[in-house]
Phi, psi and omega in degrees: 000326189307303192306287199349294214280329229247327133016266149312290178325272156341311176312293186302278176346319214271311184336278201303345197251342188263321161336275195305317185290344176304304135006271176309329162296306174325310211260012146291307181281347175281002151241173191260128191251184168262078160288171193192158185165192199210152188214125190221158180272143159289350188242319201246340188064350152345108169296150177241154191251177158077012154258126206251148193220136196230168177153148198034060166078350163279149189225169197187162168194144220257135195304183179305350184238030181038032172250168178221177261149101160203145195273101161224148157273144220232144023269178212171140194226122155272145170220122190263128178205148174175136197333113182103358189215158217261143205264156193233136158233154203226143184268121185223096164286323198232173199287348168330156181275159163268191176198083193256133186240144181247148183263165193276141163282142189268121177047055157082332204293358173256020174316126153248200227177131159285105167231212224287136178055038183146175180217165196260127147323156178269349191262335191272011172299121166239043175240146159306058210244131191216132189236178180169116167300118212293002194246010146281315163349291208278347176297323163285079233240107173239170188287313197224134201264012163288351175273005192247306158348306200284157152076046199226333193200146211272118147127006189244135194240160181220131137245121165287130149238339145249227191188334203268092189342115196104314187253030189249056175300170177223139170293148155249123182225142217240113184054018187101210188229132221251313196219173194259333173308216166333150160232007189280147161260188185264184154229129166229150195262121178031091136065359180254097169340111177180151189286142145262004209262355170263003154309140196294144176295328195292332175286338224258135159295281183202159211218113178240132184241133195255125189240334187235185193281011172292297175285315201275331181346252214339355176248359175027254208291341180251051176221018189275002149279346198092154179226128217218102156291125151237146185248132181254167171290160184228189211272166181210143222285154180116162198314148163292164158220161213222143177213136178247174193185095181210170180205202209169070170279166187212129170243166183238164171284139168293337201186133119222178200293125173290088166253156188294172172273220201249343185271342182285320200272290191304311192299332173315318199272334173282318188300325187307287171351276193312301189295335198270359182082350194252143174339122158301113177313319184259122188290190170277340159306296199279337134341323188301304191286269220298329196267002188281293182115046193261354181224080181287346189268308170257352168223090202267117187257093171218160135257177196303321174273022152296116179111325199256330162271140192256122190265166209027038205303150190273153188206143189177146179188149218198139203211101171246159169180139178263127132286178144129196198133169204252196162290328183226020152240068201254163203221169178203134179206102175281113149246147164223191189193111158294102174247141191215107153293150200236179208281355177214157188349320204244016191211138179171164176200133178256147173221142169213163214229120158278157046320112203237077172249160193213125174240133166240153139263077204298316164243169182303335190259334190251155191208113157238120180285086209233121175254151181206096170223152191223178131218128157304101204243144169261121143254176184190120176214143187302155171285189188216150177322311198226070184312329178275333176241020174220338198048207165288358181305298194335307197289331160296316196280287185310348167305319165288018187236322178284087156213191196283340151330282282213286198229198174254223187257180205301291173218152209254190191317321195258018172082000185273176184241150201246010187203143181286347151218025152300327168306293167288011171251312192252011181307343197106313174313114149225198214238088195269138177218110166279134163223114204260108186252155165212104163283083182278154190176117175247139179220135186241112191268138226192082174278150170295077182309319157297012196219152171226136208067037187242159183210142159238179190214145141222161211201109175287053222229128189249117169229128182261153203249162153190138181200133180216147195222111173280058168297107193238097191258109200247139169011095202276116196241122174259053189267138182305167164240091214301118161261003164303336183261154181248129350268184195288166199245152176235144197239107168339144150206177202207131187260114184092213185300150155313285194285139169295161182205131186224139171250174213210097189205139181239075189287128165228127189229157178214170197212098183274139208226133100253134184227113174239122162263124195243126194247098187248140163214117161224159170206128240202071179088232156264012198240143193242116176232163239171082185241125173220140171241115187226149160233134213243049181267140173229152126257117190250141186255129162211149181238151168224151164193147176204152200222124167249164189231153154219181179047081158261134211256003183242121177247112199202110176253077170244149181265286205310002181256002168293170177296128183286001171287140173296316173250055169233342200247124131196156196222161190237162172180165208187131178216152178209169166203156226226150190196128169201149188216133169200154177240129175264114175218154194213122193243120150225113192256169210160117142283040178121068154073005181260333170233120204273144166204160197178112191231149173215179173168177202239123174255136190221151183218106162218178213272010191283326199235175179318174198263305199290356217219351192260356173259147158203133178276132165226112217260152130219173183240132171192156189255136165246169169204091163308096208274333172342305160343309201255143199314308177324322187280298207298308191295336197261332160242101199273328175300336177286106151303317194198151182199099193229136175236151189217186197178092193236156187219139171180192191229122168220161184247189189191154164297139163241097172073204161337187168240156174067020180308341167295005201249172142254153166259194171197167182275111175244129177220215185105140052246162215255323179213178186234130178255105188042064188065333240240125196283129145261139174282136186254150163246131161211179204272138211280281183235156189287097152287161200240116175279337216250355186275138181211175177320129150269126161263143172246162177236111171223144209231161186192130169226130192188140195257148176234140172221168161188147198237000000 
């Protein structure tokens, strides 16, 4: 009877026990627990930090120790995703720690790549294409970032022609020079024509170079050079994080001319003599005095850049920035600040740099985008005698004049300067360029829900110029050395103008951008396709005006303290405006990732040439073969990562010579003759026009292998 009941009892019991855990699974899942895990390289077993991990609108990012923290309710899907490794998603039932290991993408090949208007897989590429990752840049630490490019990416070549702080850009040239015009390739900044080379290193994403007609088509008339993208950084879903970067350096000249001192100079000039049969200028006294140094004011034993080079001149640059964001916000905002002392005291530059990107996702289908990156630049270098048309080149060629021919020393006992070109380097004078560059750019991304892959995209971009340049050359003061007199007298003098002179100039430019884009991406099985149309106007403007003063009887570097005479005043201005239109498209097809296929092209319109002569198409074509792909390979060789053979063909252009060469033009100067005293200015003709001038085409064939292990 007992067992009957005892029984029973169990019976009643199990409901109720399958209730509560049912219950209990409930009310799990509906609060929110504390996951918790490690995140490790799949190869090294290393924690990795800075990987970030989302799920049900939460983001995280995982710490120096690769642990993480994140609040959901279960059941629940995470995704562990970070630069360089292939993204993982993980299904998360119950509250256990995890152990998530991430694999490295092998050699790049899940890479996506920036190219012309869009970006690519890298293995499904079949253009001449070279990438570089913006944080090999910060490795290298330069002034300006066309200098960081040479012996970095295959086919790209840089010369350096200067040196000199502000001005130490370098040409760049992408397989050699292309055409007998322009020789530059082009550059773009976020999808937008615009200079990279004052930007901070520290923004930068990536550096993409585009080489052969495959790649550059989609830029038609500027693209017979090559073409070299950059992607600045962008905001990313996860905690913010904040990074500095700076550094703190001393340059020197690399290499100058070994020239003699003053004890050096005279005895040559006596051997010279001695071989010409002719007097020896120096006695053996006076031999004496330049190697003793005991009389420096008349026989001064230097060489010329002695005195005049600042040796370990100073350079430091400092870089902060925040990230981070949510699923429907992410944001990236940079500053930095450059100081680059220059070879000698009086030459220096300042930069300093912003960066603003912003991505929303306003709807599940909408995307708005808005970037601001700028920079200011100060520079300052001394002037020169003929300023507009040597700069500092002027001051090396006066450099050879300072020896005992010519003058005394650099500077003489009494503080005068005793060579023109200590005088213009420490003289007072300079030569100033303020310059304000600003990229601004909104772009609205819009998918087509009735369509599936189908997308528009549109894009704005206003980037105004400002560049002002102050020059002030006040009296190049030279003084001589009486030696008739005991003890010697040193006499002031002045090279060149008496009177100061100052120029004065303001240049502006501005640059309008719109780009409407049109996006189809599917896949169908095993067939993959990939279409894009874009249309393209840019218009660019720029005014320049400039004014100069001489004979200031005051040094006061104002223009209005300068001399009221008319022919002592002139003043300039000058304006252009610029018009180009193009239409783009792009075909890329691909069978199960193996067999390639890709046709682009450019139809382009710009104001250089005649209306029946300004359009042109420019086409290419190109073929891929993953041989990597195919079974004979994959089952027999397994250490071969990637095996591509590719094959392209096209047409691209480049501007010829000047804009209006179909028109004639004319000259106006004068005055030419005179009317009732009174000067008229005349006009003539410049040039013969040519009606018949159109584009330079380069025609480029291109074959090439990818291999990687």
């Amino acid at each position: 009877m007992k067992k009957r009941r005892l029984i029973s009892s169990s019976r009643r019991l199990f409901p109720l026990l399958i209730l509560s855990v049912v219950t209990g699974i409930m009310v799990q899942a509906q609060q929110e627990l504390a996951i918790t895990g490690t995140v490790r390289d799949a190869q090294s077993g290393n924690a990795l930090s800075g990987v970030t991990v989302t799920g049900a609108g939460s983001a995280v990012v995982t710490n120096e120790s690769g642990v993480f923290s994140i609040g959901l309710k279960l059941p629940a899907k995470l995704v562990f995703s970070s630069v360089g490794y292939t993204s993982l998603t993980v299904n998360v039932t119950n509250a256990q720690p995890l152990n998530i290991e991430l694999l490295q993408e092998s050699q790049s090949l899940g890479e996506v790549v920036v190219v012309g208007y869009g970006t690519q897989k890298k293995t499904s590429l079949t253009a001449a294409v070279s990438t570089m990752k913006g944080k090999e840049l910060t490795s290298l630490p330069t002034t300006n970032l066309s200098n960081n490019l040479g012996g970095r990416m295959s086919g790209v070549i840089v010369k350096q022609p200067a040196g000199e702080p502000g001005n130490d850009g370098s040409n760049i040239f992408i397989r050699g020079i292309s055409t007998t015009g322009a020789n530059q390739p082009l550059l773009i900044v976020d999808g937008v024509p615009r200079d990279f080379q004052k930007l901070d290193p520290n923004t930068i994403e990536s550096f993409t170079v585009l080489k052969d007609a495959a790649a550059v088509a989609p830029y038609g008339v500027a693209g017979a050079n090559g073409v070299i993208l950059v992607a600045t950084k962008r905001g990313k879903t996860g905690k913010p994080m904040l990074n500095y970067n700076g550094y703190v350096g001393f340059q020197n000249p690399t290499v100058l001319p070994d020239l003699v001192n003053g004890y050096e100079y005279a005895v040559l000039k006596n051997l010279a003599a001695e071989n010409e049969g002719l007097p020896k200028p120096y006695t053996d006294e006076e031999i004496q005095k330049f190697k003793d140094g005991s009389d420096p004011d008349a026989y001064p034993n230097y060489r010329p850049f002695d005195g005049l080079i600042s040796k370990n001149a100073l350079l430091h640059s400092h870089s902060i920035d925040v990230s981070g964001g949510s699923d429907r916000f992410r944001y990236y905002a940079g500053l930095g600040y450059q100081f680059q002392e220059g070879m000698w005291k009086t030459t220096d530059a300042n930069r300093y740099n912003l960066a603003l990107n912003l991505d929303a996702d306003i709807t599940r289908t909408t995307t708005v985008s808005f970037n601001v990156n700028g920079n200011v630049e100060e520079f300052k270098a001394p002037p020169s005698d003929i300023p507009f048309e040597y700069g500092t080149l002027r001051i090396f060629e006066l450099i050879k004049y300072a020896h005992p021919g010519f003058g005394g020393p650099h500077v003489f006992s009494n503080g005068m300067y005793g060579t023109i070109a200590a005088s213009e380097i420490f003289g007072g004078g300079y030569d100033k360029t303020n310059t304000t560059n600003i990229f601004t750019q909104l772009s609205i991304k819009q998918k087509i829900s009735l369509i599936s892959g189908l997308s528009i995209k549109g894009t704005v971009a206003y980037d105004p110029n400002i560049t002002r340049r102050k020059t002030w050359v006040p009296p190049i003061h030279v003084a001589t050395l009486d030696r008739s007199q005991t003890p010697y007298v040193i006499n002031d003098g002045i090279f060149g103008a008496t009177k100061a002179v100052l120029y004065q100039g303001d240049r502006q430019k501005k640059q309008l951008t719109f780009q409407g884009e049109l996006n189809y991406e599917k896949k169908i099985g095993v067939h993959n396709i990939n279409a894009i149309a874009v249309f393209e106007a840019r218009a660019n403007s720029s005014d320049s005006i400039g004014v100069s003063r001489r004979n200031y009887s005051l040094l006061i570097d104002e223009i209005n303290m300068g001399s009221s005479s008319n022919a002592d005043m002139t003043t300039f201005g000058i304006s252009s405006n610029a018009r180009q239109v193009g239409l783009v498209y792009r075909v890329a097809y691909d069978y199960k990732g193996k067999y390639l296929l890709e046709t682009s092209g450019r139809y382009d319109g710009h104001y250089y040439f005649a209306p029946d002569r300004r359009w042109g198409f420019f086409p290419s074509a190109s073929i891929g073969w993953r041989i990597s792909e195919e079974k004979f390979i994959k089952d027999n060789l397994t250490w071969l990562n990637n095996l591509k053979l590719r094959a392209s063909y096209g047409e691209v252009g480049a501007l010829a010579g000047s804009p209006f060469q179909y028109l004639s033009t004319y000259n106006v100067s004068g005055p030419g003759y005179a009317i009732g005293g009174n000067g008229v200015q005349i006009v003539t003709e410049r040039a013969e026009p040519n009606p018949f001038i159109t584009w330079e085409r380069a025609k480029k064939t291109d074959i090439g292998v990818e291999l990687s292990l």
